[in-house]
N, C-alpha and C positions, 0 to 999 in steps of 0.2 A: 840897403834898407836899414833904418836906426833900430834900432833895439826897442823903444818903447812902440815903434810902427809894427815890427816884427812879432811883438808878445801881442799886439791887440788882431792881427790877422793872423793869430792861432785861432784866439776866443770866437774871433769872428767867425773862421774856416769852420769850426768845430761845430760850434751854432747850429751854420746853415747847415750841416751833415746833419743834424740828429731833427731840423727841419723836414730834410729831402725825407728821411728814411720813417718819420711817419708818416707821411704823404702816401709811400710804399704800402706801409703796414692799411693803411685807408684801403686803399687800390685791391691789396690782397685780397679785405676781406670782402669788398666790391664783387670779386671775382666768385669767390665762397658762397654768395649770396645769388650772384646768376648762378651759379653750377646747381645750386638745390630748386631753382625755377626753373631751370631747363630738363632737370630731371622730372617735375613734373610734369612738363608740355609732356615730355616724352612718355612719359605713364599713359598721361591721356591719349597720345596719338595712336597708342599700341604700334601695331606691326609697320606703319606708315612711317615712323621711327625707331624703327628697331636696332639702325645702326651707330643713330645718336645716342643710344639709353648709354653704351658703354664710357663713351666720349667724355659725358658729366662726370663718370666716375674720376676721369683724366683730370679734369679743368678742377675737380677738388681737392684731387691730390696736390696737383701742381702752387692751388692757394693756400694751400695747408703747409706746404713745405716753404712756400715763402714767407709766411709769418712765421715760422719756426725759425728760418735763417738772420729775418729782418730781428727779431726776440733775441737771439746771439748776439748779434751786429752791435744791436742797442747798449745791452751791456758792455761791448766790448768800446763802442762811443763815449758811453759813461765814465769809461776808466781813462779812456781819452783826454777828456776832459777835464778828470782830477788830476791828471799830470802833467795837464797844461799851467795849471793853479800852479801846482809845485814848481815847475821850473822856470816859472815866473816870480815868485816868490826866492827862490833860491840864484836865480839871476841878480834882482835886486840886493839880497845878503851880499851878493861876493861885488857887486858894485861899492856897496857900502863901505866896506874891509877895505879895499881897495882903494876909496877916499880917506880914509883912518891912516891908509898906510903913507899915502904923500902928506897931508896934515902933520902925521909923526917923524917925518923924516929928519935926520938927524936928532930924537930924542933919544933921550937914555934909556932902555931895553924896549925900543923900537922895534927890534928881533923878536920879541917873544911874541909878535903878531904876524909872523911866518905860519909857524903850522896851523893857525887860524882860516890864512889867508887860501891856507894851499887845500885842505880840507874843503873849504867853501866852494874852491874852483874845480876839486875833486867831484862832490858831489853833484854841482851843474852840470857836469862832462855827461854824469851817470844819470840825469834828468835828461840830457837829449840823448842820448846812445838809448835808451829804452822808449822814450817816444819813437824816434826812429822807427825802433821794432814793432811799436803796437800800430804804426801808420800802415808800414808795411804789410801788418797782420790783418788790418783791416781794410787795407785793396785787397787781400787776396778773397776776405769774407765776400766780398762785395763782388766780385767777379763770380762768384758760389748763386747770388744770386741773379745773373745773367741770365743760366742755365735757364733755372725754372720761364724767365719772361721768355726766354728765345723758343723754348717746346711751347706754351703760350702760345706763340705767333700761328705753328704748326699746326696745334690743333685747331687755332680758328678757320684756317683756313679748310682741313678738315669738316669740320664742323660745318662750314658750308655748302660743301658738298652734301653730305650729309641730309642737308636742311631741304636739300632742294628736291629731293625723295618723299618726303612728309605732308604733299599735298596743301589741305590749308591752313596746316602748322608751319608752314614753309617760313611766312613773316615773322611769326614769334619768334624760332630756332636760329634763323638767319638775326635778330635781334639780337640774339643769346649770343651769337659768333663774333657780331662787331662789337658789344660790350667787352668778351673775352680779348680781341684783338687790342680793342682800344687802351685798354687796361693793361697789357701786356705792354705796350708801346710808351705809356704813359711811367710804369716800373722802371721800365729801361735808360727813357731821359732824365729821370730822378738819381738813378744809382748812378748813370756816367757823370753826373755834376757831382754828387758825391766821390766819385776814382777823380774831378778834375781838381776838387780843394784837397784832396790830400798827396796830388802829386804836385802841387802849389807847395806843401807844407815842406815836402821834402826838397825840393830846389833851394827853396829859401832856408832852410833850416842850416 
């Protein structure tokens, strides 16, 4: 891959990550928003739902905790991203030096554009050696948020059961469980596209 293909499916990659991940943050608070109408069927069904009332509490923790993790993530996207700039920017510098330096060649103190040249490639090394690490840092965030989607799943299915106890709250409840589910499902395809650009990033890097 050239170099200038290289730095533009960073920007790219990065992009659509910070695309996917409010898609997520959307999704989460989707879920935040059934868990307080499901809590209400359940008020209303009283004892007909007695075993979903606690359930809701589940489904809004579980949203709560993933807009907490997806709010980390984003920051940590952010910084992603500013140091995508940077060593694209400081790629270009040491390209630059680098054509100065054949230009110069054979000129007289030609040399004093050494520790110029070597600084500039120093500091590139130290732009990808810390991307690196924040990529990596941020598969692992992102794998953080699995969790929350996969107990998601758990309780929808839950939640089903559940539903089917509640008489003629039955449809609402059951409502309540495939939005949970669907939503959980929909998290999960978003984050693994997000773990697939940034194990993109690192191949290629």
């Amino acid at each position: 891959m050239n170099k200038p293909n290289h730095a533009k499916s960073k920007f790219v990659a990065v992009a659509s990550i910070a695309a996917e991940l409010s898609a997520v943050m959307h999704v989460a608070k989707e879920i935040s928003l059934a868990a307080a109408n499901a809590k209400a069927i359940a008020f209303r069904a009283g004892e007909k739902a007695k075993g979903f009332q606690p359930i809701t509490d589940f489904i809004n923790e579980l949203a709560k905790e993933t807009i907490e993790l997806v709010n980390d993530i984003n920051e940590h996207a952010l910084l992603l991203y500013q140091m995508t700039v940077d060593e694209h920017r400081m790629t270009d510098a040491c390209h630059s030096f680098e054509t100065v330096v054949i230009l110069a060649e054979g000129a007289p103190y030609a040399s004093s554009l050494d520790k110029s040249v070597e600084l500039a490639q120093q500091r590139m090394q130290l732009c990808r050696t810390q991307f690196r690490i924040h990529v990596n840092q941020l598969l692992d965030q992102l794998e953080g948020v699995m969790h929350p989607a996969r107990a998601a799943r758990v309780i929808a299915a839950n939640s089903r059961i559940e539903a089917s106890q509640a008489g003629e709250y039955l449809q609402s409840l059951q409502a309540v469980a495939e939005s949970v589910d669907n939503a959980a499902q929909v998290i999960h395809d978003n984050v693994q596209r997000c773990r697939s650009a940034l194990s993109i990033l690192n191949i290629t890097e």
